[in-house]
N, CA, C and O of each residue as an XYZ file, in Angstrom:
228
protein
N      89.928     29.446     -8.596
C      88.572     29.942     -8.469
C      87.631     28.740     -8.371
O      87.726     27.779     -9.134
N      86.576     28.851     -7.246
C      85.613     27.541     -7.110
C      84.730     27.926     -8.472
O      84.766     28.938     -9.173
N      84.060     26.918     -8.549
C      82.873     26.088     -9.629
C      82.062     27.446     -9.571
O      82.100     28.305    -10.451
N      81.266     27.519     -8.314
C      80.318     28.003     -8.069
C      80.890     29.900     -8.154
O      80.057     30.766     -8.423
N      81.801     30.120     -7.986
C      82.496     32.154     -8.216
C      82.545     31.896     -9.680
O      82.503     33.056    -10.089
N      82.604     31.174    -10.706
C      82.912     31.128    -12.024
C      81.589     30.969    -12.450
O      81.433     31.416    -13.586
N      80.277     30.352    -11.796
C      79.376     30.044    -12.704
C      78.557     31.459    -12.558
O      77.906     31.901    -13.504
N      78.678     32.389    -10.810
C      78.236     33.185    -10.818
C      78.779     34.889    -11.856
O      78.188     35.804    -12.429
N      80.086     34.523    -11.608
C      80.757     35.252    -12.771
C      80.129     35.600    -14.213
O      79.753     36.685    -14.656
N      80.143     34.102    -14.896
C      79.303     34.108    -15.722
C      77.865     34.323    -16.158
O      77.410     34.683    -17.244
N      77.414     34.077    -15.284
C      75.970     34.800    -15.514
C      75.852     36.285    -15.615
O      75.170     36.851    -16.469
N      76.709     37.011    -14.493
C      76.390     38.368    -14.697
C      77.258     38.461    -15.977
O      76.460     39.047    -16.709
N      78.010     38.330    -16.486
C      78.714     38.598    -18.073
C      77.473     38.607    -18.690
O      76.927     39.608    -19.154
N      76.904     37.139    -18.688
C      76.274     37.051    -20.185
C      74.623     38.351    -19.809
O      74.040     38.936    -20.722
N      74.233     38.487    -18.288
C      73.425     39.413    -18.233
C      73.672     40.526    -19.076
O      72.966     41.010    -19.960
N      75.022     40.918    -18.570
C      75.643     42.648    -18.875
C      75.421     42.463    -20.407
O      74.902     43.304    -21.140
N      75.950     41.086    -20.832
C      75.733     41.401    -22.689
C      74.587     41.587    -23.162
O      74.337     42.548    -23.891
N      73.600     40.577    -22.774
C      72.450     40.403    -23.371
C      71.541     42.270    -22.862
O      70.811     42.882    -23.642
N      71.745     42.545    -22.043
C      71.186     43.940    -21.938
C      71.791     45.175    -22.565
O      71.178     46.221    -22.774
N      73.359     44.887    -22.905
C      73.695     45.884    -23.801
C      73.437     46.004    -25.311
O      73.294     47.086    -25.879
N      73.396     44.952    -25.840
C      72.454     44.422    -27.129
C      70.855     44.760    -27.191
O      70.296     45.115    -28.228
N      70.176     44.595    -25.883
C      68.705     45.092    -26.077
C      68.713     46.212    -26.150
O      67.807     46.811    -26.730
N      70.174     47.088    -25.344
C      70.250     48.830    -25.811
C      70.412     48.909    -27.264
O      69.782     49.730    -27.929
N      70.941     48.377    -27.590
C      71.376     48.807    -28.994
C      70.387     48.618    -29.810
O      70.018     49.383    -30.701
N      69.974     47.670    -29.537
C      68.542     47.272    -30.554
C      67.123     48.281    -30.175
O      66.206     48.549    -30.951
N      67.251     48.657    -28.970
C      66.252     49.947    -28.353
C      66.599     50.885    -29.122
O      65.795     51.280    -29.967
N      68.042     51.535    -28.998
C      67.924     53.076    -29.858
C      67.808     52.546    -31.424
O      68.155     53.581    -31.992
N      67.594     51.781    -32.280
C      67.616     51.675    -33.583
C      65.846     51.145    -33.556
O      65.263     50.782    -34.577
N      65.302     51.192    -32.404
C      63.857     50.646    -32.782
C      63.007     49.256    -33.420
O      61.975     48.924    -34.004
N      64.416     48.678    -32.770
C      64.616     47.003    -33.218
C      63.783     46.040    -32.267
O      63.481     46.365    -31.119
N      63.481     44.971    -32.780
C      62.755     44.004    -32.366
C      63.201     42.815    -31.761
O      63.998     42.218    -32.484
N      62.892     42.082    -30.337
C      63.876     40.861    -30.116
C      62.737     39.879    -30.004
O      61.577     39.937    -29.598
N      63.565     38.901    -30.552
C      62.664     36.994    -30.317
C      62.712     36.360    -28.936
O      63.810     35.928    -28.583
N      61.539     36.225    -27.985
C      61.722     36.133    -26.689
C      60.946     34.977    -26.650
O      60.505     34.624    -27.744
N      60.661     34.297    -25.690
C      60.042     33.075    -25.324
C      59.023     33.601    -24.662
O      59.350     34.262    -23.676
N      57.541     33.494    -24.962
C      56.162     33.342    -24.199
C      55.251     32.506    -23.945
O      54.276     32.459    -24.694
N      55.360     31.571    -22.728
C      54.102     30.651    -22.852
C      54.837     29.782    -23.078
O      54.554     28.737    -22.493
N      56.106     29.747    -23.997
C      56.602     28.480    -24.651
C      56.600     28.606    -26.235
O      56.822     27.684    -27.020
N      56.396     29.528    -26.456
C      56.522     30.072    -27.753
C      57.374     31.546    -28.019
O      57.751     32.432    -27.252
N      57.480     31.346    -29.504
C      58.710     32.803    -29.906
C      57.621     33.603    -29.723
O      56.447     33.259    -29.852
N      58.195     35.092    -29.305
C      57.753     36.215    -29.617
C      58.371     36.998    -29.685
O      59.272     37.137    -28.858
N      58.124     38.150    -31.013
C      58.678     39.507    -31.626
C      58.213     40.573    -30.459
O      57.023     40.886    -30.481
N      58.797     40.982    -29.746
C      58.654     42.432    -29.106
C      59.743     43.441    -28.999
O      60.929     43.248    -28.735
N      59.157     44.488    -29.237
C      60.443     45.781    -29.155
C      61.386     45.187    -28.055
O      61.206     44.358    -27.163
N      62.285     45.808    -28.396
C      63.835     45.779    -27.140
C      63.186     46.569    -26.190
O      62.901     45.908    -25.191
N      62.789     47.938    -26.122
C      62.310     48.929    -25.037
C      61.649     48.343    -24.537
O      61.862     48.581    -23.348
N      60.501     47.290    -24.656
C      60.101     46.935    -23.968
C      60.563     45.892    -23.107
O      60.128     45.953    -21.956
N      61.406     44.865    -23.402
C      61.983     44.096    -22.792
C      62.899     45.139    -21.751
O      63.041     44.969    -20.540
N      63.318     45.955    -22.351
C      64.660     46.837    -21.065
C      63.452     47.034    -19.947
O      63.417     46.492    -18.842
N      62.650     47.779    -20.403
C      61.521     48.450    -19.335
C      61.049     46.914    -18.297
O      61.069     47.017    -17.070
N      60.690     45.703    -18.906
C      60.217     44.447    -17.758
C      61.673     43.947    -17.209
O      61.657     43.431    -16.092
N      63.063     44.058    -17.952
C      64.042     43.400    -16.869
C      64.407     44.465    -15.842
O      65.083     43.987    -14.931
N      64.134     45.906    -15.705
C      64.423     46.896    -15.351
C      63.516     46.951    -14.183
O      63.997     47.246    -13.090
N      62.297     46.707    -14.296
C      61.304     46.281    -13.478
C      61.721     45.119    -12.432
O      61.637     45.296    -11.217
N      62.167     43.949    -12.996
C      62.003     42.595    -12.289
C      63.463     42.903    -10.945
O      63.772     42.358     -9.885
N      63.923     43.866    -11.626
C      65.456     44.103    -10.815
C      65.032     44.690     -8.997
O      65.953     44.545     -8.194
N      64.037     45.150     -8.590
C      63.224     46.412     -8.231
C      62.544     45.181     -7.164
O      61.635     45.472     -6.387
């Protein structure tokens, strides 16, 4: 497998994870630490699903 089918590989993995975790943290009404500006920020998971759900579009 080239460099470049493995690095793309990997990205969609770690996508698929990191969005199945913001589900999980959505139905329990949980909060994730995101980067804004350059700084942390606390925002619901639903909302993060709803802007990567968007950016896909």
């Amino acid at each position: 497998m080239k460099y470049n089918e493995l690095l793309k590989l990997t990205e969609k993995a770690l996508k698929v994870a990191v969005h199945e975790e913001l589900l999980k943290k959505s139905k329990l009404g949980q909060y994730a630490i995101v980067e804004r500006n350059g700084k942390p920020c606390r925002i619901l998971a639903s909302e993060i699903i709803k802007e990567m759900d968007s950016n896909r579009h």
